[in-house]
C-alpha positions in Angstrom: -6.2 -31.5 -26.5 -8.1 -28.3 -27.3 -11.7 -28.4 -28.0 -13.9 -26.1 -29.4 -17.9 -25.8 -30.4 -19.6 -26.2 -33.1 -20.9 -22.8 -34.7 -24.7 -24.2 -35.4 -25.2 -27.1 -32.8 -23.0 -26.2 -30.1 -22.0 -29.6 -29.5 -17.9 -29.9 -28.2 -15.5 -31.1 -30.6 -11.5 -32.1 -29.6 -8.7 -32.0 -31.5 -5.0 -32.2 -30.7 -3.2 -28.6 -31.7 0.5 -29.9 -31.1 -0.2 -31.2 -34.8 -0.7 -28.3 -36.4 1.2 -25.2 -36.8 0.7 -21.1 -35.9 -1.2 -19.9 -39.2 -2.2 -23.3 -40.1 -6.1 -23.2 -41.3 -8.7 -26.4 -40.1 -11.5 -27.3 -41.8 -13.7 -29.2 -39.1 -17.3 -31.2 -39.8 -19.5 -31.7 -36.8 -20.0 -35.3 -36.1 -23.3 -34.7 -34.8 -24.8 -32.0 -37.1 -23.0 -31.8 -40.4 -22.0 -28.6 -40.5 -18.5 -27.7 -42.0 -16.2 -24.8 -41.1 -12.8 -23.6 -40.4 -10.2 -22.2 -37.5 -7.2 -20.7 -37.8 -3.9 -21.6 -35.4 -2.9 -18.3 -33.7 -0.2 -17.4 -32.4 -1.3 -18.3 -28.7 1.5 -20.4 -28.3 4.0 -17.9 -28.6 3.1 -16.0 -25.7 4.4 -17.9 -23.7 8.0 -18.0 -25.2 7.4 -14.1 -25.0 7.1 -14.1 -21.3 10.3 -16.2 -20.8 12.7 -13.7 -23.0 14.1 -10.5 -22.1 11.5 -8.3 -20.3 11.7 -5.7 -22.9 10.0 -7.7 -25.4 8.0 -8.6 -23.2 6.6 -5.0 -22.5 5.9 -4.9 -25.9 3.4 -7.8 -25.8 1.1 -6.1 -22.8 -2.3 -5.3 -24.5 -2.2 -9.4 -25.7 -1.8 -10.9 -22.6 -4.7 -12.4 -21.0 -6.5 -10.4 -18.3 -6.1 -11.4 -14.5 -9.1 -13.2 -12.5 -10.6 -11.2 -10.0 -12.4 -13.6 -8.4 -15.8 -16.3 -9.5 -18.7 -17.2 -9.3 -20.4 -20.6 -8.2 -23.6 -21.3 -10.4 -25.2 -23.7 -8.6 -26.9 -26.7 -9.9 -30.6 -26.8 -10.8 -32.7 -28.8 -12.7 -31.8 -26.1 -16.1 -27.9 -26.9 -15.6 -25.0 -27.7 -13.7 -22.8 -26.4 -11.5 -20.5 -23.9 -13.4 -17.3 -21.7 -11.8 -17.0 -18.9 -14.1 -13.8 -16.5 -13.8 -14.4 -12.6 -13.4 -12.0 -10.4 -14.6 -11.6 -6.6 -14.1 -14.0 -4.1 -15.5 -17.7 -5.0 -16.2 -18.7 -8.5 -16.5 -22.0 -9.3 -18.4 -23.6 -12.4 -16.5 -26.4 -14.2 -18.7 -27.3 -17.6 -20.7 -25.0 -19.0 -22.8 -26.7 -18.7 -26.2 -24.9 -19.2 -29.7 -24.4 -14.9 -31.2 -24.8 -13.8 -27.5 -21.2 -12.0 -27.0 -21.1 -11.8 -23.2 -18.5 -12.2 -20.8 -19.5 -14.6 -18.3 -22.3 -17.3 -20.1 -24.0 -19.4 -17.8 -24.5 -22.9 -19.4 -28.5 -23.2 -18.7 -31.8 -23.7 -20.5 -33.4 -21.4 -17.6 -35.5 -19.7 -20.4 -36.3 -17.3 -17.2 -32.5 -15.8 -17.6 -31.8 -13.4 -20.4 -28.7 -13.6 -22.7 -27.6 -10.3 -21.2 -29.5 -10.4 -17.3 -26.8 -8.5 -15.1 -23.5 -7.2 -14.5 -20.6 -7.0 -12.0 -18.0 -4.3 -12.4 -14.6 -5.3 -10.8 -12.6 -1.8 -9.8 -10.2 -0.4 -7.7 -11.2 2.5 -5.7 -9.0 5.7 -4.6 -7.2 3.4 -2.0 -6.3 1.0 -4.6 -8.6 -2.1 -3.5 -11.3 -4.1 -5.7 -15.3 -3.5 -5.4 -17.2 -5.7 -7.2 -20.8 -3.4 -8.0 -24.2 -5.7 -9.2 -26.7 -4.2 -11.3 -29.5 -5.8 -13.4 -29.1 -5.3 -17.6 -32.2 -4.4 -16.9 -33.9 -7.9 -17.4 -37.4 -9.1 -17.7 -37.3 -11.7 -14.7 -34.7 -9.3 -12.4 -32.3 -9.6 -10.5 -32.3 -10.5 -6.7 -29.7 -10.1 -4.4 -29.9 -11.8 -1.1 -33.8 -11.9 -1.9 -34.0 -8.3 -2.5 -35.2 -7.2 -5.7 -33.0 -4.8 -7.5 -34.1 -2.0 -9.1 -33.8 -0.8 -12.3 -31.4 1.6 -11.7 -30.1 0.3 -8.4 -25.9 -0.7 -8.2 -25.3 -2.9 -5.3 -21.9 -3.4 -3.8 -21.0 -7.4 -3.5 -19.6 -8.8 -0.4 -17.7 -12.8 -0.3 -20.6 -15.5 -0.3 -23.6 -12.9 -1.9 -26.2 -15.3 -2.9 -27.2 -13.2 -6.1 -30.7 -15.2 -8.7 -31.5 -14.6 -11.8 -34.3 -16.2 -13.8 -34.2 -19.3 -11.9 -30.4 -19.8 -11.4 -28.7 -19.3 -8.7 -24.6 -18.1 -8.1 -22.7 -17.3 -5.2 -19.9 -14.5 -5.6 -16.4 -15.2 -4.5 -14.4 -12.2 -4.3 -10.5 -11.9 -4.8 -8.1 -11.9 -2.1 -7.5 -8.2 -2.1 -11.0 -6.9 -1.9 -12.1 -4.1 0.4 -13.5 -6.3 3.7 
């Protein structure tokens, strides 16, 4: 089953895509608002088969193949949402509340009205030796963002270790770094 959201209420929908095939357009209607629109199948499928045949085809299909996680974080649960692990990937991850437009990397499922759609960010990259460092810094935001109860700075970058307790708004997350980070 694959399930997606609804573009104006946001509610989940489900639908089984063995059904259907790659190109195939779906015209959807909310069950709870209404509201009608349509998906395309992609091609998703086929990377797969991709990956099984011969390695020079496969080298070929390199910028489409989903990034690697480099490690999560644990929102923890409050009385504005639940508890969420979110995957990090390499490069900068933008950390804020899930909100429908809102393009960001890692949305936080909350209606903590003291986050911002875009409140931090963590870069994941690999230093000279070749090992990850995960770097916070606030968007900047209008509520900040505190690391281990220190305030950052508008300007301030703030290198993450395993188990940082990092708040924003009034949401809390703990960072959990990938196996081959910099100790």
């Amino acid at each position: 089953m694959k399930r997606l959201r609804c573009p104006k209420c946001d509610e989940w929908l489900a639908f089984d895509e063995t059904k259907y095939s790659v190109g195939q357009s779906l015209v959807f209607v909310c069950e709870h608002c209404g509201k009608q629109f349509t998906i395309k199948i992609t091609a998703k499928k086929k990377k797969t088969n991709a990956s099984q045949s011969t390695s020079a085809s496969s080298s070929s299909n390199t910028d489409e193949q989903e990034p690697i996680q480099r490690g999560s974080i644990s929102v923890i649960e409050n009385v504005f949402g639940f508890h969420q692990e979110l995957p990090l990937f390499e490069g900068e991850n933008v950390i804020g509340r899930r909100c429908v437009g809102t393009v960001i990397n890692v949305p936080i499922e909350s209606s903590d009205m003291s986050m911002d759609r875009r409140h931090c960010m963590i870069t994941i990259k690999r230093n000279k030796k070749g090992v990850l460092t995960y770097t916070l810094r606030d968007a900047p935001s209008v509520t900040g963002t505190f690391i281990q109860n220190d305030l950052l700075e508008d300007k301030d970058r703030r290198r993450l270790a395993d188990g940082d307790i990092v708040t924003i708004g009034a949401t809390t997350f703990i960072v959990n770094l990938d196996k081959d980070t910099e100790a």
